[in-house]
N, CA, C and O atoms as CSV, one atom per row, in Angstrom:
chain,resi,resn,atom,element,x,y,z
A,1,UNK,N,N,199.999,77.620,313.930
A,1,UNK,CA,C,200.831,77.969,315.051
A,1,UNK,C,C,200.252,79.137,315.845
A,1,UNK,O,O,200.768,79.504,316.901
A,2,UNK,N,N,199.152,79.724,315.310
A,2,UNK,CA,C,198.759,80.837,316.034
A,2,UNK,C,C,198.093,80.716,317.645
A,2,UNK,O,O,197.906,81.521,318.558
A,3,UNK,N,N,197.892,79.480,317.476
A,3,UNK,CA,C,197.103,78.466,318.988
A,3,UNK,C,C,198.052,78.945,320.109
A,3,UNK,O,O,197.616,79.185,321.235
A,4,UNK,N,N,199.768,79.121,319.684
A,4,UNK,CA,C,200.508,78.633,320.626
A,4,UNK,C,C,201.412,80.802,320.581
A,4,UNK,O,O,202.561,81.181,320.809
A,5,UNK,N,N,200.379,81.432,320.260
A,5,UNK,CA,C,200.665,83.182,320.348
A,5,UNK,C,C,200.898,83.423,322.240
A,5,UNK,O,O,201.697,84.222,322.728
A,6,UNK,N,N,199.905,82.440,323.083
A,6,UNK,CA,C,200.092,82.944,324.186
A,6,UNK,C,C,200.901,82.511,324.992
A,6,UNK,O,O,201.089,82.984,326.113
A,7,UNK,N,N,201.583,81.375,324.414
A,7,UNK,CA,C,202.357,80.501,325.502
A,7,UNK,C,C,203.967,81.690,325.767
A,7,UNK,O,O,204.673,82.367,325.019
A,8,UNK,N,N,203.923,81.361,327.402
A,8,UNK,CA,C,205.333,82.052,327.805
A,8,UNK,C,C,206.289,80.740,327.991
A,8,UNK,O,O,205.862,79.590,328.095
A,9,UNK,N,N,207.578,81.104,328.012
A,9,UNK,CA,C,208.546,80.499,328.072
A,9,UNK,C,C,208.539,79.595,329.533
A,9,UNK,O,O,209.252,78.636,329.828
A,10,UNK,N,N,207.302,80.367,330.451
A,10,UNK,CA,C,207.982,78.750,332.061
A,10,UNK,C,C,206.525,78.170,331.847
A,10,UNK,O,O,206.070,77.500,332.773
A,11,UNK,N,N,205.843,78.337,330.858
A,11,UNK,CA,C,204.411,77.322,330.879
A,11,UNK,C,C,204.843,76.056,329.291
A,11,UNK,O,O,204.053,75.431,328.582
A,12,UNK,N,N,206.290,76.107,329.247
A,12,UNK,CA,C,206.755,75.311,328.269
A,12,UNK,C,C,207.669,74.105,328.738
A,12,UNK,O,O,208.610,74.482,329.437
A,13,UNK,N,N,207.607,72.770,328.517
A,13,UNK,CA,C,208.561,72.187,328.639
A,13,UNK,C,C,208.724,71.032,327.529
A,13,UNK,O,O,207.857,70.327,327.012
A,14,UNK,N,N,209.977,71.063,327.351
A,14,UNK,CA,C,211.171,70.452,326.478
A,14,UNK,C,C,210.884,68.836,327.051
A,14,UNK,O,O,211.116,68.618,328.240
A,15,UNK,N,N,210.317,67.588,326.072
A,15,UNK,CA,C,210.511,66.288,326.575
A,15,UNK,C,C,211.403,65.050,325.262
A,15,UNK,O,O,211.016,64.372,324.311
A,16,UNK,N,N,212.493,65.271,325.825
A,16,UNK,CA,C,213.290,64.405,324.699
A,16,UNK,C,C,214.138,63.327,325.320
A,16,UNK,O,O,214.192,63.176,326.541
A,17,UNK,N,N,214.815,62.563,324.443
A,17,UNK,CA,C,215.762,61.217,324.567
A,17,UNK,C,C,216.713,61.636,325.078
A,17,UNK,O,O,217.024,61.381,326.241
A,18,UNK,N,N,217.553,62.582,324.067
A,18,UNK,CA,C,218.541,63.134,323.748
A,18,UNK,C,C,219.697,63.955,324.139
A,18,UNK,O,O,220.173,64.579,323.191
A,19,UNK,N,N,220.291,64.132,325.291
A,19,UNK,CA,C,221.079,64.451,326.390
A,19,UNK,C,C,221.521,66.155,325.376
A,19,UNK,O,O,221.419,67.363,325.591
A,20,UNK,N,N,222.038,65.239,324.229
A,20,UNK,CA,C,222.975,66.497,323.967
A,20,UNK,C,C,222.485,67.098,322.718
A,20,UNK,O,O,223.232,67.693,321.942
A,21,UNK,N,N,220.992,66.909,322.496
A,21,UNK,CA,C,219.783,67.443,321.436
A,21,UNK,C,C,219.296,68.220,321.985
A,21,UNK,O,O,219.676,69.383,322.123
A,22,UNK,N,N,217.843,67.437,322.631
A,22,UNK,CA,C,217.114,68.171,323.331
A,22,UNK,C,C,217.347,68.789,324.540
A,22,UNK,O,O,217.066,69.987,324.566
A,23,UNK,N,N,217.662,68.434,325.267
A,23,UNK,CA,C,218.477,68.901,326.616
A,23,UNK,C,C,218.717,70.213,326.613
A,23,UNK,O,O,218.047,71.201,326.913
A,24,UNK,N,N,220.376,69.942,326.003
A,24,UNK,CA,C,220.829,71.353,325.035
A,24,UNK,C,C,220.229,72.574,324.696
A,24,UNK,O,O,220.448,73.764,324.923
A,25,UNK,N,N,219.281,71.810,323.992
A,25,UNK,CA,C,218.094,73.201,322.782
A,25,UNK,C,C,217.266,73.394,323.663
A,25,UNK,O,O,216.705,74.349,323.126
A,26,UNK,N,N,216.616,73.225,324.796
A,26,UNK,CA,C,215.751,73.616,325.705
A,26,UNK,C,C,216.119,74.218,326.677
A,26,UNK,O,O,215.344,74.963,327.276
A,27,UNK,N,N,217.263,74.055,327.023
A,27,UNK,CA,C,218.274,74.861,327.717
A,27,UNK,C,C,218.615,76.173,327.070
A,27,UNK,O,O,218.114,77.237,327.436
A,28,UNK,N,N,219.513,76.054,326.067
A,28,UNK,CA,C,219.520,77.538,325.517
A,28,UNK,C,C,218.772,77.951,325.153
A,28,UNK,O,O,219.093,79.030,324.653
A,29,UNK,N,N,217.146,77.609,325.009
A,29,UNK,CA,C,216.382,78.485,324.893
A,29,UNK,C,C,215.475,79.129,325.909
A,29,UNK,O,O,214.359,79.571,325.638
A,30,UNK,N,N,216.092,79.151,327.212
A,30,UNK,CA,C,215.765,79.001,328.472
A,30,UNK,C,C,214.046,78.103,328.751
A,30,UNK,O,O,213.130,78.628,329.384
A,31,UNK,N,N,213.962,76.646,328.082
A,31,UNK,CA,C,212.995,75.972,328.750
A,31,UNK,C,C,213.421,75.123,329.399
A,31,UNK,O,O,214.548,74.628,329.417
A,32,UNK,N,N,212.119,74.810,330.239
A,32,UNK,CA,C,212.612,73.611,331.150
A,32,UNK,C,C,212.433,72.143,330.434
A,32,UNK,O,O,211.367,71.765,329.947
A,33,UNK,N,N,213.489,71.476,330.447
A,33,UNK,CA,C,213.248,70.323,330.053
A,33,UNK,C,C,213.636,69.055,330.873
A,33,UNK,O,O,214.159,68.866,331.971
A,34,UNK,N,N,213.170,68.289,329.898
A,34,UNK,CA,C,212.674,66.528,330.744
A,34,UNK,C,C,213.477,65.554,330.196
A,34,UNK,O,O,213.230,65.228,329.035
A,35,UNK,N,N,214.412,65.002,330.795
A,35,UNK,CA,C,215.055,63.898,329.810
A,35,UNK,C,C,214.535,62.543,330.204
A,35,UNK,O,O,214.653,62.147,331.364
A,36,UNK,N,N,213.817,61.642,329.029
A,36,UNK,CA,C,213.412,60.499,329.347
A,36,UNK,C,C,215.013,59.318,329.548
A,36,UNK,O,O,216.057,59.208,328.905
A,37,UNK,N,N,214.500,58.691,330.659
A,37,UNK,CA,C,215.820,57.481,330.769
A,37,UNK,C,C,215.825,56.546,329.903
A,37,UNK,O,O,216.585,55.625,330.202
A,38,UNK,N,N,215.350,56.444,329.083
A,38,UNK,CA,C,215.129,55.530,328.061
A,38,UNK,C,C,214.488,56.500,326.985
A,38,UNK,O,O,213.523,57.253,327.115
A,39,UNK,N,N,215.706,56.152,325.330
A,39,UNK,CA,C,215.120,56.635,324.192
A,39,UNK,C,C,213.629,56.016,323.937
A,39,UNK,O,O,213.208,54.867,324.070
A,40,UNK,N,N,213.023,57.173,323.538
A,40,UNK,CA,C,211.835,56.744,322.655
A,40,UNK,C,C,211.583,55.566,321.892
A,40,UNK,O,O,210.843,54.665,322.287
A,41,UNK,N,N,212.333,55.561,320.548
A,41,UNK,CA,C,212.837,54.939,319.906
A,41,UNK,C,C,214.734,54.780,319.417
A,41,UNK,O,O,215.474,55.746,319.601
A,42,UNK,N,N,215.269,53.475,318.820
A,42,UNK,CA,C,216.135,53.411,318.568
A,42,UNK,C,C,216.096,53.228,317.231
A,42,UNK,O,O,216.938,53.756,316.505
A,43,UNK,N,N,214.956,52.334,316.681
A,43,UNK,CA,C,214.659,51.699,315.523
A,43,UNK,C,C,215.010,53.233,314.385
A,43,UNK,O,O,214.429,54.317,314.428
A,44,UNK,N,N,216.221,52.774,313.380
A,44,UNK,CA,C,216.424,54.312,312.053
A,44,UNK,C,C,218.175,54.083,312.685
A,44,UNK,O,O,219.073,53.606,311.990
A,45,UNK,N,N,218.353,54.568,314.189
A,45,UNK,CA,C,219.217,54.798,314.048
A,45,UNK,C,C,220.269,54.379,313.417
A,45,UNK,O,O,220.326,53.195,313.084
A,46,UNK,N,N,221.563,55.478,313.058
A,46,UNK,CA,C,222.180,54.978,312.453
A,46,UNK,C,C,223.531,54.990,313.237
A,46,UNK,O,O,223.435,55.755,314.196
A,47,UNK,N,N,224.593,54.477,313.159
A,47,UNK,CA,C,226.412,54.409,313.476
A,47,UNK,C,C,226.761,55.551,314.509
A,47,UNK,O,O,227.130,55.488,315.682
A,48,UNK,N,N,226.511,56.637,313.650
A,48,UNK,CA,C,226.931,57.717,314.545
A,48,UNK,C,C,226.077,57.967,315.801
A,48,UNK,O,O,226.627,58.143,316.888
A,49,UNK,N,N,224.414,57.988,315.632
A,49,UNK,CA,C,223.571,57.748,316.301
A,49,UNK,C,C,223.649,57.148,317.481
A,49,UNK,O,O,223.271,57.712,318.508
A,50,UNK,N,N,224.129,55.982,317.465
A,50,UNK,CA,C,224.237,54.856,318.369
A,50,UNK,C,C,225.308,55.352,319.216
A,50,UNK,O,O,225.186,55.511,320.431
A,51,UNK,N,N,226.506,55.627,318.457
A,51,UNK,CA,C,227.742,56.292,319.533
A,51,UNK,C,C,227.641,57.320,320.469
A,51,UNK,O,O,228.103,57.488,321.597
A,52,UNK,N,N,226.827,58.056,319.624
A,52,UNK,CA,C,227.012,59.381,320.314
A,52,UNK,C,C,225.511,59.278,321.724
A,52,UNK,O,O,225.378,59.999,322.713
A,53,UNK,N,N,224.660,58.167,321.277
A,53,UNK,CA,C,223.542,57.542,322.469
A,53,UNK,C,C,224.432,56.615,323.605
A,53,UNK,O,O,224.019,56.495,324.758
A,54,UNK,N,N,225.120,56.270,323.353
A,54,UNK,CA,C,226.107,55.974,324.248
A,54,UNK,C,C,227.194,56.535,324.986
A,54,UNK,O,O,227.423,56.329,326.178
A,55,UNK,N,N,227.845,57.252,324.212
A,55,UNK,CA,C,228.337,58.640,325.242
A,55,UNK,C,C,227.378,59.568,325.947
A,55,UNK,O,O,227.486,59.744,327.161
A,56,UNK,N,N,226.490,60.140,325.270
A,56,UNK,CA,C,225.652,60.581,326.328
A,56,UNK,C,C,224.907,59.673,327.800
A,56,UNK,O,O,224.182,60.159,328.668
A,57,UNK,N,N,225.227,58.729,327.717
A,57,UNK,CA,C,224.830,57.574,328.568
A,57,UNK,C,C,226.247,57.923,329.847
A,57,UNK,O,O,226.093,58.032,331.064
A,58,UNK,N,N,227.205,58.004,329.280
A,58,UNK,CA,C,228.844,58.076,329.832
A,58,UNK,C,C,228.599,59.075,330.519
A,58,UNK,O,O,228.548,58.913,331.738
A,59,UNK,N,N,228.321,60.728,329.820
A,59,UNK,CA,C,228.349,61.825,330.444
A,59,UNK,C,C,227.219,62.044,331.527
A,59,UNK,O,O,227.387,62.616,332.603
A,60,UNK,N,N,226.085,61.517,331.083
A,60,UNK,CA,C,225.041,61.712,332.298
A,60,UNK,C,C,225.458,61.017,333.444
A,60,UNK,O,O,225.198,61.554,334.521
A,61,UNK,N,N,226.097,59.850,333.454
A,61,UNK,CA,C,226.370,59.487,334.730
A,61,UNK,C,C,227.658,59.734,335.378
A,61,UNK,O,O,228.087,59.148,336.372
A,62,UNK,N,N,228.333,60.832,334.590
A,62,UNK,CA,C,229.477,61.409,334.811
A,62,UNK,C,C,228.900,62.728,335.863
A,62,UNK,O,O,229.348,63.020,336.971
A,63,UNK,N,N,227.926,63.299,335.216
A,63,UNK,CA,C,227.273,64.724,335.756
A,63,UNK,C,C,226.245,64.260,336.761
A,63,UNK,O,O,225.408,65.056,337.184
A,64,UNK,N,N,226.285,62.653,337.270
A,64,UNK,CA,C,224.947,62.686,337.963
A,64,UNK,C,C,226.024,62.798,339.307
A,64,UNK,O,O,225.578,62.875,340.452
């Protein structure tokens, strides 16, 4: 990890699925992040997984 001693916080960005994961955690950690429109993968997920990938589907186009 020592590679990454010089990086500042606006030469960083956050690239996830996850509305209310990554989004979130890149946010409060003041980075900028990228939400892909389409998960990465779905393949693992499980029940809760799936629901809560679908409400975030609800809320983004609630906030768009």
């Amino acid at each position: 990890m020592s590679h990454f001693q010089d990086l500042k916080r606006q030469d960083i960005a956050v690239i996830g699925d996850r509305l209310l994961t990554d989004v979130v955690m890149a946010n409060e950690a003041n980075l900028f992040s990228i939400l892909l429109t389409e998960p990465l993968t779905i393949q693992g997920d499980n029940i809760p997984a799936i629901i809560l990938r679908f409400s975030e589907k609800i809320l983004l186009k609630f906030l768009q």
